[in-house]
PyMOL CGO cylinders between C-alpha atoms (Angstrom):
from pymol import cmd
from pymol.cgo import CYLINDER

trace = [
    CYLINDER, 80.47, 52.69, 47.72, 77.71, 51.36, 49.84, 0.3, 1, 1, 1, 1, 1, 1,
    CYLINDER, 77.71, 51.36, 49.84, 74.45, 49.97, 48.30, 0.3, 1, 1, 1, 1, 1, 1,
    CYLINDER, 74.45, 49.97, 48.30, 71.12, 49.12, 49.60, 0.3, 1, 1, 1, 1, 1, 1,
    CYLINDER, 71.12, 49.12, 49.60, 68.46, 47.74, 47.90, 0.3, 1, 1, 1, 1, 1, 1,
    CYLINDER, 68.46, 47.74, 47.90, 64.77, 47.98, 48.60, 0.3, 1, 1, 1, 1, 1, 1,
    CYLINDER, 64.77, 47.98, 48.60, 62.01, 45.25, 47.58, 0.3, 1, 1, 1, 1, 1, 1,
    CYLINDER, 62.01, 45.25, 47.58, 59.88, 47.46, 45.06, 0.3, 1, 1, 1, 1, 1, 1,
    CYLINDER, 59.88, 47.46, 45.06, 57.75, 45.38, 43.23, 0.3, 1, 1, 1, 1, 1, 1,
    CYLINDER, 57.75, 45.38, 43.23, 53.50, 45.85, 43.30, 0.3, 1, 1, 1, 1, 1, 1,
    CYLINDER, 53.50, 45.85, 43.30, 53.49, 42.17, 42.27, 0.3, 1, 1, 1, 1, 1, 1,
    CYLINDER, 53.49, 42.17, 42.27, 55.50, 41.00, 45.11, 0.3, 1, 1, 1, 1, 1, 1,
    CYLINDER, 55.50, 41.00, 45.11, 57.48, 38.45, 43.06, 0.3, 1, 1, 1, 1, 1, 1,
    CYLINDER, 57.48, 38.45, 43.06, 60.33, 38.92, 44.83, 0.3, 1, 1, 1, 1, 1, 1,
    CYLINDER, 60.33, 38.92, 44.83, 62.38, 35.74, 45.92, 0.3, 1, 1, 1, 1, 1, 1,
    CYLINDER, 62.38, 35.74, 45.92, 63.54, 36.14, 49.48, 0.3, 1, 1, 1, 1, 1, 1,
    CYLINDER, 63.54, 36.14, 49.48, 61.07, 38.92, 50.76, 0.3, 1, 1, 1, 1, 1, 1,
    CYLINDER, 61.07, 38.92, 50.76, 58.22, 38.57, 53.06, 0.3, 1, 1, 1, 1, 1, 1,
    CYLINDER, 58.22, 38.57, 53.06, 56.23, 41.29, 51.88, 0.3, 1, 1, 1, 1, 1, 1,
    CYLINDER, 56.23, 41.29, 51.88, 57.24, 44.47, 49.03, 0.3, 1, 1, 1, 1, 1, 1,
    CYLINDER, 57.24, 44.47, 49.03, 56.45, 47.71, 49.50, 0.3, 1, 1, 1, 1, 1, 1,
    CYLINDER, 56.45, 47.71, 49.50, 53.68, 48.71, 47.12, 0.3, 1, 1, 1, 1, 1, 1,
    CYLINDER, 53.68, 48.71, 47.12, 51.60, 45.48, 47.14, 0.3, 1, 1, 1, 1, 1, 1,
    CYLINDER, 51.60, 45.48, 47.14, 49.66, 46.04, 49.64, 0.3, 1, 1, 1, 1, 1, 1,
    CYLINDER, 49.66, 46.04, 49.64, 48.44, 49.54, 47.87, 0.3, 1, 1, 1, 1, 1, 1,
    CYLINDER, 48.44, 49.54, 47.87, 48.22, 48.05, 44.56, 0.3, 1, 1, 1, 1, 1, 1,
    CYLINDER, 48.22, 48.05, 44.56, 45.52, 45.25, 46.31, 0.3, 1, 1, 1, 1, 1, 1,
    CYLINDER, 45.52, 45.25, 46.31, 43.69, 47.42, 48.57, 0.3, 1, 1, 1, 1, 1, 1,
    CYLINDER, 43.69, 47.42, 48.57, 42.63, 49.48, 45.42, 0.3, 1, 1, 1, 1, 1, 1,
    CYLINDER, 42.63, 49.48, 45.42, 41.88, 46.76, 43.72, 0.3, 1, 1, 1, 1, 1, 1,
    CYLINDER, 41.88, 46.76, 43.72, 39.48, 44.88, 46.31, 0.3, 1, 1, 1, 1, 1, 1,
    CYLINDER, 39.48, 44.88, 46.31, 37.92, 47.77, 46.46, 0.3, 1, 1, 1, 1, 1, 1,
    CYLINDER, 37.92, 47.77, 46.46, 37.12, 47.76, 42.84, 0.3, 1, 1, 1, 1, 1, 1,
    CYLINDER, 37.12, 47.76, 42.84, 36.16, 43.92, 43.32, 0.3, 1, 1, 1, 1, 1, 1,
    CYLINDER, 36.16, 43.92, 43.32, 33.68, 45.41, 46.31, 0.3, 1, 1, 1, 1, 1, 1,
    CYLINDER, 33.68, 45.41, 46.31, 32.39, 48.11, 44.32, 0.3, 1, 1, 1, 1, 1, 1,
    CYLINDER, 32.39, 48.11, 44.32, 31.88, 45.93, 40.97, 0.3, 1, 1, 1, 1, 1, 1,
    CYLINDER, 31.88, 45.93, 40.97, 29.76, 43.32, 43.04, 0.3, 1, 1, 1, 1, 1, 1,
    CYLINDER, 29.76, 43.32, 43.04, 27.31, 45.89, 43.16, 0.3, 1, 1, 1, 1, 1, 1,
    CYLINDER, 27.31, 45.89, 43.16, 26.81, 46.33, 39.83, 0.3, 1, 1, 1, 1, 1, 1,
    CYLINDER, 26.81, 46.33, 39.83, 27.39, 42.38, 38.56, 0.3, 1, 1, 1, 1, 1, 1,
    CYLINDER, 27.39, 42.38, 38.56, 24.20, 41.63, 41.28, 0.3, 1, 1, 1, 1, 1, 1,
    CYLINDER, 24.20, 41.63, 41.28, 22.05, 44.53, 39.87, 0.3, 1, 1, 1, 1, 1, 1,
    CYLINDER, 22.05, 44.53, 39.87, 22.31, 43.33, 36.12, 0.3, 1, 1, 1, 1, 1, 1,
    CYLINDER, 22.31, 43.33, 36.12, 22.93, 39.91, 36.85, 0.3, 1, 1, 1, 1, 1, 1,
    CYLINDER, 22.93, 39.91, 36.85, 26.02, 39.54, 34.78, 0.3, 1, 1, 1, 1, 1, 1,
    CYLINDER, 26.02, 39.54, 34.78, 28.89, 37.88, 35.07, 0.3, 1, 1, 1, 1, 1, 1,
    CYLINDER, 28.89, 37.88, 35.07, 32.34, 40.50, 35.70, 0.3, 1, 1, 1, 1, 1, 1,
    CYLINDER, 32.34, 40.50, 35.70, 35.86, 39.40, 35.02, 0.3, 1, 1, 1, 1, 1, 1,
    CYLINDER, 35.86, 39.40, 35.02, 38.15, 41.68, 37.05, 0.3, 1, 1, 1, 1, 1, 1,
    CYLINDER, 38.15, 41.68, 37.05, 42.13, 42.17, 34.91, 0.3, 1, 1, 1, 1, 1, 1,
    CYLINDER, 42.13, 42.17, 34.91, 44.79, 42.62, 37.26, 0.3, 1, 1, 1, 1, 1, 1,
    CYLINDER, 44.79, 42.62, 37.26, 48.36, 43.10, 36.99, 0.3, 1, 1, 1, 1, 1, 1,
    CYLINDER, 48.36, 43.10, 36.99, 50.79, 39.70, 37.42, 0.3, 1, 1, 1, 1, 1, 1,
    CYLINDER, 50.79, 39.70, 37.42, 52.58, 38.26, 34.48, 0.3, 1, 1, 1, 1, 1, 1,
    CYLINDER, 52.58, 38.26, 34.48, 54.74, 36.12, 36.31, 0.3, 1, 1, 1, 1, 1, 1,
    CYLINDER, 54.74, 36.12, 36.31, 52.96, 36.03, 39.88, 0.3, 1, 1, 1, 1, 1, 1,
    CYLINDER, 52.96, 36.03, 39.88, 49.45, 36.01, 40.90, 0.3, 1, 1, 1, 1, 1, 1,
    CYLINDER, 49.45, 36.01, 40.90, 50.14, 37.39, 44.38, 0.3, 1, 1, 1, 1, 1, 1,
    CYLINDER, 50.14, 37.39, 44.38, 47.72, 40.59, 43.78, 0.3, 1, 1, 1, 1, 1, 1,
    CYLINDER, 47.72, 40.59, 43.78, 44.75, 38.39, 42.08, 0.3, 1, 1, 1, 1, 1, 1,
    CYLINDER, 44.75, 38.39, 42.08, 44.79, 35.91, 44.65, 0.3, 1, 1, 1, 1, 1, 1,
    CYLINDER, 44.79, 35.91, 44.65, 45.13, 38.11, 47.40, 0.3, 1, 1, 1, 1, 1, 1,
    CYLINDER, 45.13, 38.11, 47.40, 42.23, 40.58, 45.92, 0.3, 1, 1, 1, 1, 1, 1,
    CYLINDER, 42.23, 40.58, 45.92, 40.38, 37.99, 44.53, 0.3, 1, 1, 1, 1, 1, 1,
    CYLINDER, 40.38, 37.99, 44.53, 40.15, 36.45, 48.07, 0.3, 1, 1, 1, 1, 1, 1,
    CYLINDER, 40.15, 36.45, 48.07, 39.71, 39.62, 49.89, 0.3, 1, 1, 1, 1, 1, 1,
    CYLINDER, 39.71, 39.62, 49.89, 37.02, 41.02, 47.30, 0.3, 1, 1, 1, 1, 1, 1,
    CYLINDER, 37.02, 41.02, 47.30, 34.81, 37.43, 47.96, 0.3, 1, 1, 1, 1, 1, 1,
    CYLINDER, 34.81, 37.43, 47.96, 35.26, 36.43, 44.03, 0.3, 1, 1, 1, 1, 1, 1,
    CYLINDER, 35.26, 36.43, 44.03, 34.09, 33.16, 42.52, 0.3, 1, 1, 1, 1, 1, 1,
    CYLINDER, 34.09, 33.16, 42.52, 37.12, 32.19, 40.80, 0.3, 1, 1, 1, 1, 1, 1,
    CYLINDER, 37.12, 32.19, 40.80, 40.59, 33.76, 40.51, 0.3, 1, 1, 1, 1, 1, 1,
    CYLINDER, 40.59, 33.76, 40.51, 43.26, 32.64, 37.72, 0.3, 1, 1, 1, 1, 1, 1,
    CYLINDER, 43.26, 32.64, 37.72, 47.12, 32.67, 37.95, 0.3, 1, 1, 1, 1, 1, 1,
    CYLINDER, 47.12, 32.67, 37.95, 50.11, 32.04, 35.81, 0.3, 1, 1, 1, 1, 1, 1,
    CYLINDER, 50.11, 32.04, 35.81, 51.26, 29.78, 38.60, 0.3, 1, 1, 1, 1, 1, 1,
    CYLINDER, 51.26, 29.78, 38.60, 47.90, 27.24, 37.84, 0.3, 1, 1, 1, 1, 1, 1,
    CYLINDER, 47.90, 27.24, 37.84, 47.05, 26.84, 34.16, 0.3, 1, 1, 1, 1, 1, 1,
    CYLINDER, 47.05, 26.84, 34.16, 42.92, 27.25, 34.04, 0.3, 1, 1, 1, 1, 1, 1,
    CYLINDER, 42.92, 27.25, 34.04, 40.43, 25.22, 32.61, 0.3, 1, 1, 1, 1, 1, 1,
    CYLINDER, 40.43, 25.22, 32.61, 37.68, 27.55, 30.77, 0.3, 1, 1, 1, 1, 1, 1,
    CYLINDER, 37.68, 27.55, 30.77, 35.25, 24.81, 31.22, 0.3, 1, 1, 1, 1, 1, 1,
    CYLINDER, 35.25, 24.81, 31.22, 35.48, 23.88, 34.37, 0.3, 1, 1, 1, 1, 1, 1,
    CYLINDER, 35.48, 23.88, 34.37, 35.40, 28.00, 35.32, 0.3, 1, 1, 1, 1, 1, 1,
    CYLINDER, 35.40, 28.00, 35.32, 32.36, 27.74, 33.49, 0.3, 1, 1, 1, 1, 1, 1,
    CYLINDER, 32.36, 27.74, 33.49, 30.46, 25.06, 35.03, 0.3, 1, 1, 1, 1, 1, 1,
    CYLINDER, 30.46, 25.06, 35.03, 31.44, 26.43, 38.41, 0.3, 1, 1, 1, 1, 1, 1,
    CYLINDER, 31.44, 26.43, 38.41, 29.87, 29.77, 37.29, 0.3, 1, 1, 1, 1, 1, 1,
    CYLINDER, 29.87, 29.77, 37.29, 26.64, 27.97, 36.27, 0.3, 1, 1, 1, 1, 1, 1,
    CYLINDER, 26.64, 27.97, 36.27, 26.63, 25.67, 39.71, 0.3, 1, 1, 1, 1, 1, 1,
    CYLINDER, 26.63, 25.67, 39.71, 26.26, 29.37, 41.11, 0.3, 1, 1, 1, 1, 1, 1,
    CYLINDER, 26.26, 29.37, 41.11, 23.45, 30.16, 39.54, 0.3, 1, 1, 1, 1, 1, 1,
    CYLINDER, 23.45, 30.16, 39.54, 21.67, 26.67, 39.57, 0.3, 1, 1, 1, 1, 1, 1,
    CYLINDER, 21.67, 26.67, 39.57, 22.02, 27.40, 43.12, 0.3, 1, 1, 1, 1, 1, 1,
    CYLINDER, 22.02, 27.40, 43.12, 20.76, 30.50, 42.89, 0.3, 1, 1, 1, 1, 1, 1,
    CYLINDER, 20.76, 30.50, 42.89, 23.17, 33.34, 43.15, 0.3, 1, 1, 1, 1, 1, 1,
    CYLINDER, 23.17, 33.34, 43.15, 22.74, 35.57, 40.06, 0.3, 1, 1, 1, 1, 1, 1,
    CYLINDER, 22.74, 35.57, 40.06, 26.16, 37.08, 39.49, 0.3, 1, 1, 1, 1, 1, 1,
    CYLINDER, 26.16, 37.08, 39.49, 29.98, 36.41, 39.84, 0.3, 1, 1, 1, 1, 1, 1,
    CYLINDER, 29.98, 36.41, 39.84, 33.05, 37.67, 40.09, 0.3, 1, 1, 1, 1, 1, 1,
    CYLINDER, 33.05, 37.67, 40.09, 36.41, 36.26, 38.06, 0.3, 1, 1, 1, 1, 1, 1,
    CYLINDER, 36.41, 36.26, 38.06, 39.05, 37.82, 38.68, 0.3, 1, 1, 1, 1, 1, 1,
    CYLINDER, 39.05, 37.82, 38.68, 42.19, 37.07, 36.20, 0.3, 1, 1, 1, 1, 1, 1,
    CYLINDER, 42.19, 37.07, 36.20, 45.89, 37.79, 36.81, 0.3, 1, 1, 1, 1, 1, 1,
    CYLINDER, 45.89, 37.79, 36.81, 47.32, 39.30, 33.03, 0.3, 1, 1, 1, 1, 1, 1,
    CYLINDER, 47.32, 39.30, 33.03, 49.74, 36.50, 32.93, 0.3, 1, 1, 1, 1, 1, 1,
    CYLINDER, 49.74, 36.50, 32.93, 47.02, 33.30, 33.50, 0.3, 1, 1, 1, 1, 1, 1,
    CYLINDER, 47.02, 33.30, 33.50, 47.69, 30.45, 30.86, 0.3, 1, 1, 1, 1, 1, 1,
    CYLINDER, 47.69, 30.45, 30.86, 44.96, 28.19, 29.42, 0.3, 1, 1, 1, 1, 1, 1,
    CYLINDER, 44.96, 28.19, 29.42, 45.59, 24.46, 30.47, 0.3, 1, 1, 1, 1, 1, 1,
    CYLINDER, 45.59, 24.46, 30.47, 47.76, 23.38, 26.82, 0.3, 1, 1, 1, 1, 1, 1,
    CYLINDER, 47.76, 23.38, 26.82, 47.48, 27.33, 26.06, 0.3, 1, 1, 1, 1, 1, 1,
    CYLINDER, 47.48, 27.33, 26.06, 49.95, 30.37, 25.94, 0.3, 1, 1, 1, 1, 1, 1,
    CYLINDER, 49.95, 30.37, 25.94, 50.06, 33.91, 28.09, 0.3, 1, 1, 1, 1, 1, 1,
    CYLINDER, 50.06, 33.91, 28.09, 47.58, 36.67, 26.24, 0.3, 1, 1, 1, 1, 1, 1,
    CYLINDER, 47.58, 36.67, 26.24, 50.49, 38.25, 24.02, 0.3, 1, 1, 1, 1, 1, 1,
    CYLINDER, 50.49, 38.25, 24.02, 49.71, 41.79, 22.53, 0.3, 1, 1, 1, 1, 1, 1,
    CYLINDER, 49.71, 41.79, 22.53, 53.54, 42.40, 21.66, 0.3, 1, 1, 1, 1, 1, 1,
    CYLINDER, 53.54, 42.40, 21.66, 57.06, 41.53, 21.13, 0.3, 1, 1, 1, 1, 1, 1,
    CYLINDER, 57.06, 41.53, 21.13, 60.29, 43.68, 21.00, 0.3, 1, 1, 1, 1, 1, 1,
    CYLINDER, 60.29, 43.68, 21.00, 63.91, 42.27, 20.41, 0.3, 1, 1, 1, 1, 1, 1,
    CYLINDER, 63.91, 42.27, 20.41, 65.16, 43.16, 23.93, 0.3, 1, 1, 1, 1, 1, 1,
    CYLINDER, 65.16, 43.16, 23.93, 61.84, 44.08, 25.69, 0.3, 1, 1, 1, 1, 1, 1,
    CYLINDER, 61.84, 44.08, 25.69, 59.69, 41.85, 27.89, 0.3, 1, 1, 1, 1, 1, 1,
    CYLINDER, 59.69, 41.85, 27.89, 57.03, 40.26, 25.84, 0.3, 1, 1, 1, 1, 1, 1,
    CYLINDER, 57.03, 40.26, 25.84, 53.76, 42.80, 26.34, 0.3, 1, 1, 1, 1, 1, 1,
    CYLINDER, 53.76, 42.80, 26.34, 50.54, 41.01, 28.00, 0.3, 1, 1, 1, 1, 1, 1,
    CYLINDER, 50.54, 41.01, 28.00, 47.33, 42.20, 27.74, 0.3, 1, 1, 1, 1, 1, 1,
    CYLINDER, 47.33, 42.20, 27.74, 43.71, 41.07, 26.55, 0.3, 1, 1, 1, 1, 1, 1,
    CYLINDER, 43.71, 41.07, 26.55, 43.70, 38.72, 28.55, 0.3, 1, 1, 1, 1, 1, 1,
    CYLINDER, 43.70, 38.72, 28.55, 39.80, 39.85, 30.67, 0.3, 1, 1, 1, 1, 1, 1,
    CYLINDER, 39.80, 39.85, 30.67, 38.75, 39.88, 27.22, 0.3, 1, 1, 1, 1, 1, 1,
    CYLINDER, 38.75, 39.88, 27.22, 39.75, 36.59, 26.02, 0.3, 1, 1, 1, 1, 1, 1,
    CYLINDER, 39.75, 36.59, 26.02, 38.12, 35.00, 29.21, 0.3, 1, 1, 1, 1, 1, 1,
    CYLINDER, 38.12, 35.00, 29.21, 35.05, 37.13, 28.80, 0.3, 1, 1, 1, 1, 1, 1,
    CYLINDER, 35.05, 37.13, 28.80, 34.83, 35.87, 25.40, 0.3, 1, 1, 1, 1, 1, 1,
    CYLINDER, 34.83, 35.87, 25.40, 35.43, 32.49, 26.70, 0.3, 1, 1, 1, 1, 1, 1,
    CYLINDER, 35.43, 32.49, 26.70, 32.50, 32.20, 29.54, 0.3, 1, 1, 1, 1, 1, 1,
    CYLINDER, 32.50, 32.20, 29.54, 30.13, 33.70, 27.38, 0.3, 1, 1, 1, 1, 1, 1,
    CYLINDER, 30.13, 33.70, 27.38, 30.24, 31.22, 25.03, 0.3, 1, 1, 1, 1, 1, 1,
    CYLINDER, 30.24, 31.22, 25.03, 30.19, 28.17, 27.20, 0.3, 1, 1, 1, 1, 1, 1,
    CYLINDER, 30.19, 28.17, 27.20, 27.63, 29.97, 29.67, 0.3, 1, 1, 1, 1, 1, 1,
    CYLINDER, 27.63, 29.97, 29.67, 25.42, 31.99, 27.77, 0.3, 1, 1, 1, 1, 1, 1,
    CYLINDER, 25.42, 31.99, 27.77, 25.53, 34.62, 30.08, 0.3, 1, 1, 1, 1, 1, 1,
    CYLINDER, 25.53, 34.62, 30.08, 26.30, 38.67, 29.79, 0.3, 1, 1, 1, 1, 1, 1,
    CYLINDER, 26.30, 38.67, 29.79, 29.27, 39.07, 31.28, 0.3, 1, 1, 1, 1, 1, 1,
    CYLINDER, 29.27, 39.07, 31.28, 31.28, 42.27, 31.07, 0.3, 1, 1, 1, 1, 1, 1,
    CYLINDER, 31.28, 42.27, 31.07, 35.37, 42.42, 31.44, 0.3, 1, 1, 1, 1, 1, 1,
    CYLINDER, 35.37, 42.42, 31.44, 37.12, 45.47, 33.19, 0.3, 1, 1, 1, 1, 1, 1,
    CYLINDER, 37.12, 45.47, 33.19, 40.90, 45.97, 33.55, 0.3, 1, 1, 1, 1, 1, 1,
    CYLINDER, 40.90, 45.97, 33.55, 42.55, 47.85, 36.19, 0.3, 1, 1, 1, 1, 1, 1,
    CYLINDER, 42.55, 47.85, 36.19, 45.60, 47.62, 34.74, 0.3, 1, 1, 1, 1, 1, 1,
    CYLINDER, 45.60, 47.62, 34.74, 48.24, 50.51, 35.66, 0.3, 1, 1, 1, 1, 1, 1,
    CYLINDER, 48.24, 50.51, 35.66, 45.41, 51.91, 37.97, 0.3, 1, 1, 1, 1, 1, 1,
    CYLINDER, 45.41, 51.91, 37.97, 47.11, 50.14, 40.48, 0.3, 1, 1, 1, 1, 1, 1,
    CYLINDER, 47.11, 50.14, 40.48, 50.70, 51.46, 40.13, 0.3, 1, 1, 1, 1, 1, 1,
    CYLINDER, 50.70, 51.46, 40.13, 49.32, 55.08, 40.67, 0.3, 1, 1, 1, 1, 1, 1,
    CYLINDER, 49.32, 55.08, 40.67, 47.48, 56.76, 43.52, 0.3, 1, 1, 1, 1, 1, 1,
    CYLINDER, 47.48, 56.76, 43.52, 48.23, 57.03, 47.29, 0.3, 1, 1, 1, 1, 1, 1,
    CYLINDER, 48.23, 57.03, 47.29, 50.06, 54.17, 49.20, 0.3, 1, 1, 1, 1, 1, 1,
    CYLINDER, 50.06, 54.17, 49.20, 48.26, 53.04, 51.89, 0.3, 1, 1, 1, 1, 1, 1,
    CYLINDER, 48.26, 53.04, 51.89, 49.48, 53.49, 55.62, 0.3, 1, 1, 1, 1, 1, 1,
    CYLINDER, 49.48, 53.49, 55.62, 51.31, 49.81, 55.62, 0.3, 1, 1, 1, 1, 1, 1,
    CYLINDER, 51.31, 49.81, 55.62, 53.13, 50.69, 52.58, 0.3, 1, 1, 1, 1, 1, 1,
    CYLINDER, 53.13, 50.69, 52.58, 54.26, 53.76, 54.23, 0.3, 1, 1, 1, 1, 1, 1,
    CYLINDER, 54.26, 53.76, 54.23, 55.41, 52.37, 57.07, 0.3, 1, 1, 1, 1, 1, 1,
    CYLINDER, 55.41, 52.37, 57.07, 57.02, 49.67, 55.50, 0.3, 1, 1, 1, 1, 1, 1,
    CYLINDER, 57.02, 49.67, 55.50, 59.04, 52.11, 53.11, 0.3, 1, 1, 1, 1, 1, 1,
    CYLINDER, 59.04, 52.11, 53.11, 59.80, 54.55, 56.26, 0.3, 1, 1, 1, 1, 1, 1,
    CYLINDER, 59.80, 54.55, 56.26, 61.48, 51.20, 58.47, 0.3, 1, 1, 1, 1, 1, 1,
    CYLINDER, 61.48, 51.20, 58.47, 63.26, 49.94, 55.07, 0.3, 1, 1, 1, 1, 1, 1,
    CYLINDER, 63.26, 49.94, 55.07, 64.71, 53.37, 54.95, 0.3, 1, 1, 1, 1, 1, 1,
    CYLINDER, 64.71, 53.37, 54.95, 64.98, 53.63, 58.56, 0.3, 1, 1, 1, 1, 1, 1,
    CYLINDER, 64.98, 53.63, 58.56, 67.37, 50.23, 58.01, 0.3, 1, 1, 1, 1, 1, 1,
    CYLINDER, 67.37, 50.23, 58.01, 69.03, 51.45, 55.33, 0.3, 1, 1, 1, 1, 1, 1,
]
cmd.load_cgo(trace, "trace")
């Protein structure tokens, strides 16, 4: 019996792989969310903390975050500082812009902190969330700022792959 696997992953986590097919959908939706959300942050001059998928990789907030133009981006791979998020946030606004955009990965630790943990299950992988919130929470008390947290979530598993992701799945099955 012949097997081929595929690299399927949205988080593109995958050791030995250039690129997995999915990722690329999974980030265009969610810079555009980033684009759209600037809109509104700059209109109410708030502060918006973006959730995005990535327990073990921040490969979709950094690539989003970076895309989307946001002010700071966190990742499991580099335990944060809330305070020096902060005083960035505020340097922004001493300088004069009058919103911002964090965007978190699920899985970002605190510097001496632990991953957002909703739930565990004897055999299950340990359930992240709450972690927008947390931060929100966070930056409003060092800041003293509105700031308003939104997850995307499994918004970006679903919906319609975009043309690389396509392609890429036609030539890996092409391959195969």
């Amino acid at each position: 019996l012949r097997v081929i696997g595929v690299p399927k992953t949205i988080d593109n986590d995958l050791e030995s792989t250039v690129i997995t097919f999915g990722f690329d959908s999974a980030v265009s939706f969610a810079t555009e969310c980033i684009d759209r959300l600037h809109t509104t942050a700059a209109s109410h001059r708030r502060i918006m903390v973006v959730e995005v998928m990535g327990r073990h990789a921040g490969w979709i907030a950094l690539n989003c975050g970076v895309s989307g133009d946001a002010h700071a981006i966190l990742i499991p791979e580099i335990p944060y500082d809330i305070g020096k998020v902060a005083a960035s946030l505020l340097e922004r606004e001493r300088k004069g812009s009058q919103h911002s955009i964090v965007v978190v990965a699920e899985g970002a630790i605190p510097k001496g902190g632990q991953a957002s943990v909703i739930e565990k299950k004897i055999g299950h992988a340990e359930r992240l969330g709450g972690i927008g919130e947390r931060v929100e929470r966070e930056l409003a008390a060092l800041t003293r700022k509105e700031i308003r947290h939104v997850v995307l979530g499994h918004l970006l598993r679903g919906g319609p792959p975009t043309t690389f992701d396509r392609l890429l799945s036609l030539r890996f099955g092409a391959a195969a």
